[in-house]
N, C-alpha and C positions, 0 to 999 in steps of 0.2 A: 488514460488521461484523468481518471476519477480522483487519483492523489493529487493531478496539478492543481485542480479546480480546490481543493476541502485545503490543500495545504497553502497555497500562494493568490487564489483569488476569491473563495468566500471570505475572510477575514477584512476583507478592503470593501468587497461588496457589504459585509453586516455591518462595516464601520460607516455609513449611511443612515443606519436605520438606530443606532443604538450605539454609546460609549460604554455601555456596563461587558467588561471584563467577562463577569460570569454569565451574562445570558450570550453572550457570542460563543462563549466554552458550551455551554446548552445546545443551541443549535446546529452545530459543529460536532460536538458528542451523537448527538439522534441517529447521524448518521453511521453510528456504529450500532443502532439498532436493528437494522436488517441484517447486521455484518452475521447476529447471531440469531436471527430469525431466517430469514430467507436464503441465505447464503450456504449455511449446511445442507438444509434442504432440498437446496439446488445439488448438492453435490452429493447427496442421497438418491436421490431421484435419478439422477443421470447414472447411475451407476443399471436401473433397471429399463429406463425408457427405451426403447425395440422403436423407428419410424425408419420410413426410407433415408433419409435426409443424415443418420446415426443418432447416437443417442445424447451425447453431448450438445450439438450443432442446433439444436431448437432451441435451446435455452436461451445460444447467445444471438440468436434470430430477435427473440423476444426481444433482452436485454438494450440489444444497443439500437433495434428501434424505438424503443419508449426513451431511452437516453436521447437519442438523437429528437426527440419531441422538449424536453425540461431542458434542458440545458440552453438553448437561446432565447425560452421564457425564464429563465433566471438571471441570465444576463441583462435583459430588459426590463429586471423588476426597477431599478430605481427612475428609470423612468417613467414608469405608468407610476409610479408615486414621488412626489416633488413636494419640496417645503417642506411646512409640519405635519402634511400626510406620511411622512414616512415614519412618524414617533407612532401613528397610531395602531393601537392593537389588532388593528384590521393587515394594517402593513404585515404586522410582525406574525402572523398567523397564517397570512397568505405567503409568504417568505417560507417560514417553517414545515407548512404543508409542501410545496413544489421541491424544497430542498430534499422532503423524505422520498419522493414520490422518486426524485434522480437518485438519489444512495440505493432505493428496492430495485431497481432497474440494473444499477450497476451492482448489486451483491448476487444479480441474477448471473450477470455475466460474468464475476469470477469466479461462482460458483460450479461453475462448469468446465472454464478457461482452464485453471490448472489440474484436473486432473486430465482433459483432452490433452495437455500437453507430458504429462507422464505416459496416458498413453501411446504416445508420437512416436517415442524414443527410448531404446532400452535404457536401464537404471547407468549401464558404466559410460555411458552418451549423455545422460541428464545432466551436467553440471558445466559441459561445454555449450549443449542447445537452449539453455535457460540463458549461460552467457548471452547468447546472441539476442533472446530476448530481450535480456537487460540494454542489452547497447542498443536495440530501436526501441525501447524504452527509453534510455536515455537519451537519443538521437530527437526524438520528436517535444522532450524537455527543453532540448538547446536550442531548437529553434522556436519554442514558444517562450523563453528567457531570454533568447538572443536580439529574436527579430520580430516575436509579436506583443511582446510585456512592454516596451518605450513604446508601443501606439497607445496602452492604457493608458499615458499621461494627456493623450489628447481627447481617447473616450475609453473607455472600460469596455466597450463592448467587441472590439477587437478581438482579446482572447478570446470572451465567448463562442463570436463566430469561426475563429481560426480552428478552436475545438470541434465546433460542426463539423468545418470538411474534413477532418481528421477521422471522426464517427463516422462520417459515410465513406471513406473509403475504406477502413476497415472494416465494417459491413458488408460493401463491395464485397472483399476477396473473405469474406468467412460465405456467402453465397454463392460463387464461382470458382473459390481455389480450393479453399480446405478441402479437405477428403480426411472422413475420420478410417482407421482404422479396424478389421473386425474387432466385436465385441467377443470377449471371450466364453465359453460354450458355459461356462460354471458359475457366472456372472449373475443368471438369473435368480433374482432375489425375492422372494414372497415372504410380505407383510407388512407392518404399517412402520410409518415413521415414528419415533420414539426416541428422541433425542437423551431423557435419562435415564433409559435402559442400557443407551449405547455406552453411555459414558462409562458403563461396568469395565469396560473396554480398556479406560486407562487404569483399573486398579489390578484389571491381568495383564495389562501390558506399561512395565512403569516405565520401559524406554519411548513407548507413545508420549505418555505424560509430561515427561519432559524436554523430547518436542515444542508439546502443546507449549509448554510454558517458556519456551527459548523464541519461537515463533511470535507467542503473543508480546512480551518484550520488541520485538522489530518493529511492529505497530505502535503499542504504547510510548516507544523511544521517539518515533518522527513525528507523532505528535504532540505528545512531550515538548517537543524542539521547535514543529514550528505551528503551532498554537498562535502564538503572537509576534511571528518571525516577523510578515508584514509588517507589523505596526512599530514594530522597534527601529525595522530599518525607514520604518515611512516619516515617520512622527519623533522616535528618540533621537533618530540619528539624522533625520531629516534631509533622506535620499529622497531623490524621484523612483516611480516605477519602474523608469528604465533602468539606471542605475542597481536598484534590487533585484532586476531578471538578470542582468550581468553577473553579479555576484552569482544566483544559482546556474547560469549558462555556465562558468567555468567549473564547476563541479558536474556540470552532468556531461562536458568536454571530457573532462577525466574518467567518468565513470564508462568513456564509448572507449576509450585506451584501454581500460583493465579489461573489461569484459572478456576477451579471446584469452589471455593469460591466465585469470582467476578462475574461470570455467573450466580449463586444462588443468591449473592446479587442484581444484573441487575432485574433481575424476580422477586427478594422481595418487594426491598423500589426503583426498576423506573433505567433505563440506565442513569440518566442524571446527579444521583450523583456519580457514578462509574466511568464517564467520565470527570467529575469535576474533580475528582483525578487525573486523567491522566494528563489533562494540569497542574495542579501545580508541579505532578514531573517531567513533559518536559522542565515549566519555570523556574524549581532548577537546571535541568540538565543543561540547556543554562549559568544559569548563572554561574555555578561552570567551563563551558568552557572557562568562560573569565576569571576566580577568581582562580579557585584552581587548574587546572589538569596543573600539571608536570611532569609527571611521570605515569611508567603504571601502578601503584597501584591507584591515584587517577583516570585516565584515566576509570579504572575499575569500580570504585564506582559512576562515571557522566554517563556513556553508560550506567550504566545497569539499571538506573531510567530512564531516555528516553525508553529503551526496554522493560520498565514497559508499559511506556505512551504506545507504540504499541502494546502492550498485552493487555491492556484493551481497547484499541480502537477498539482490533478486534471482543470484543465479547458486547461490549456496543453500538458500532455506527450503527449496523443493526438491533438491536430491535427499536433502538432510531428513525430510515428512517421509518420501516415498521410499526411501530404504527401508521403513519399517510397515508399511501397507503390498499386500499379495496383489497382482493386477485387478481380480474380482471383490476385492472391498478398497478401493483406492479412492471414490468417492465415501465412501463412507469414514474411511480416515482422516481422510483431508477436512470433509464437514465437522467431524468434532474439534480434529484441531481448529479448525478456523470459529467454531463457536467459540471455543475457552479463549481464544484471540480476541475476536470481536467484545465480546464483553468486560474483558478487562478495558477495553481502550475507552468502552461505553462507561465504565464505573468512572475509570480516571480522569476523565476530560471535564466533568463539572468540578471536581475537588480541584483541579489548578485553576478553572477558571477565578473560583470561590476566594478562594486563596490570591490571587490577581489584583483582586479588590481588595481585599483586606490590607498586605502590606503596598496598597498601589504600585505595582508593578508588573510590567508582562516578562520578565526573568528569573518567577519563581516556576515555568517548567524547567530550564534548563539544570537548579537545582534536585528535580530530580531523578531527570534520567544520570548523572554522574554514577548512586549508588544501582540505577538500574543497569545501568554500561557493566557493571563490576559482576552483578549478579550472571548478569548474561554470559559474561567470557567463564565464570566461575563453571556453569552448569553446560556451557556447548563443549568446554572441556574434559568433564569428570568424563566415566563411562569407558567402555568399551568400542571399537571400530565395528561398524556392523560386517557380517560374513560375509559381503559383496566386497566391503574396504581390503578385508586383512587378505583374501584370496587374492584381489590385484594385486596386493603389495607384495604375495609370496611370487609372483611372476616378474618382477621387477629385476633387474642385475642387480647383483651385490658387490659386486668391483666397479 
């Protein structure tokens, strides 16, 4: 739920406190500061934590209890501040503070989240069980676009708390259902975290690397995109909220359809053309943001090809990392890649903001995910199929 909130409801909430472009792109960017702090680390660390409970499973204990603390003090900030308390530096600092406080909470918990879920499921199953992820991923979008974004037009706090019970039940069932997996005997890891020592990592391994950098693009691309989605649809085009959860409800409709197919296709013919796909309809979708959308019919049909793009990145870009990670460094792969992720999203989200202001507009990200859509499909395609891909495929009929 941490993308619904940073992508479709902080933006509305900072648009309270503040009209400048670029300190919303600020605030919003910070949170890609744990992405490459805390986040790797979690998934360093869990690779060696030994408790009863597994070693994953504490993290996201942590995690989605401190989430489940910020998250409805966030939605409650614009009312403990009214008027022109909300311009004041005190707002915008107490805002800033609570919003980091929920990003370090939630880069706990997918810092852990995805590799528990590599270890779930062997590698030639990973891109059917991520499917399924992605569709209660996208399942719990649609009804928070469908049926709880048109109550934000009567109070904002709606989402927020819709989001609570959503954390605690997933809480729930990571306390009562999960069951992790043995950890594997080899796994034991001695010595300190070293984030750029590890990173040696991608200069002997340059199909790591370019992962790293196909992955990071997925992030950069969405929000790139919707940076100032809210506001375009709120204020340019002058939808209500409900109205805008509509538009993204039939895109993550679409995205619970693919899921079972794209997942089976991931595992058949390789993640890397299934994620090809995805950036050419994120580079249609940009560009129909500059070309066609006026309205909320077209509005509808450019969001819900991006919500494709995100439906398939959720179930194609973890087979695509863990094909190239051994089970006993799977956390440690996954943390660098997700470093060099996080940080690029962390560099780029002040430069659109910046740039927002200057030529007054919130449609200069959409110019530039286009040449990032291009780069993306360029480099998920170069390369070779990894020796899991090409062995499936020599088992495949050839009549």
């Amino acid at each position: 739920m941490g993308c619904y909130w940073t992508n479709h409801m902080m933006p509305i909430t900072l648009r309270h406190f503040t009209e400048s472009r670029f300190l919303i792109s600020i605030i919003i960017g910070m949170n890609s500061l744990f992405g490459f702090i805390a986040q790797p680390y979690v998934a360093w660390k869990s690779d060696q934590v030994r408790t009863r409970f597994g070693r994953r499973k504490p993290f996201l204990l942590l995690g989605m209890s401190g989430t489940l603390i910020c998250v409805p003090l966030l939605g409650l900030m614009p009312t403990f501040f009214q008027g022109s308390a909300r311009h004041a530096i005190t707002a915008i600092l107490a805002l800033m503070a609570l919003n980091l406080f929920l990003q370090a909470f939630q880069d706990v918990n997918w810092g852990a989240e995805s590799p528990l879920y590599a270890d779930s499921f062997d590698q030639d199953k990973l891109g059917r069980a991520t499917a399924f992820r992605a569709a209660g991923t996208q399942g719990m979008f649609l009804v928070m676009s469908g049926l709880i974004m048109p109550l934000a037009d009567r109070d904002e706090i709606y989402p927020y708390l819709a989001s609570v019970f959503l954390i605690l039940m997933s809480l729930l069932i990571v306390i009562f259902v999960v069951r992790e997996p043995p950890a594997p005997r080899c796994s034991e890891v001695i010595g300190t975290y070293r984030p750029l020592a590890h990173a040696s990592l991608l200069l002997r391994r340059p199909a790591v690397l370019k992962v790293a950098i196909v992955y990071s693009l997925t992030l950069t691309m969405p929000i790139s995109f919707n940076l100032f989605l809210p506001l375009v649809a709120t204020e340019t085009l002058g939808l209500s909220k409900g109205a805008y959860g509509i538009a993204i409800a039939i895109g993550s409709g679409l995205g619970i359809l693919l899921a079972w197919p794209g997942g089976w296709l991931v595992d058949r013919i390789g993640a890397k053309y299934v994620a090809a796909v995805g950036f050419l309809l994120s580079g249609l979708a940009s560009v129909g943001m500059l070309f066609i959308v006026e309205d909320h019919a077209t509005l509808c049909v450019v969001v819900a090809m991006n919500q494709i793009f995100l439906s398939i990145n959720g179930f194609a870009m973890l087979p695509l990392i863990f094909e190239h990670a051994a089970p006993e460094e799977r956390g440690k792969v996954f943390g660098l890649v997700q470093f060099i992720r996080a940080f690029s999203a962390f560099s780029l989200t002040p430069l659109i903001g910046c740039a927002g202001d200057f030529f007054q507009t919130y449609l200069v990200g959409y110019v530039i995910c286009v040449p990032m859509a291009v780069v993306g499909m360029v480099l998920v395609l170069g390369g070779q199929d990894s020796g899991v891909i090409r062995e499936r495929r020599s088992m495949l009929p050839t009549s």
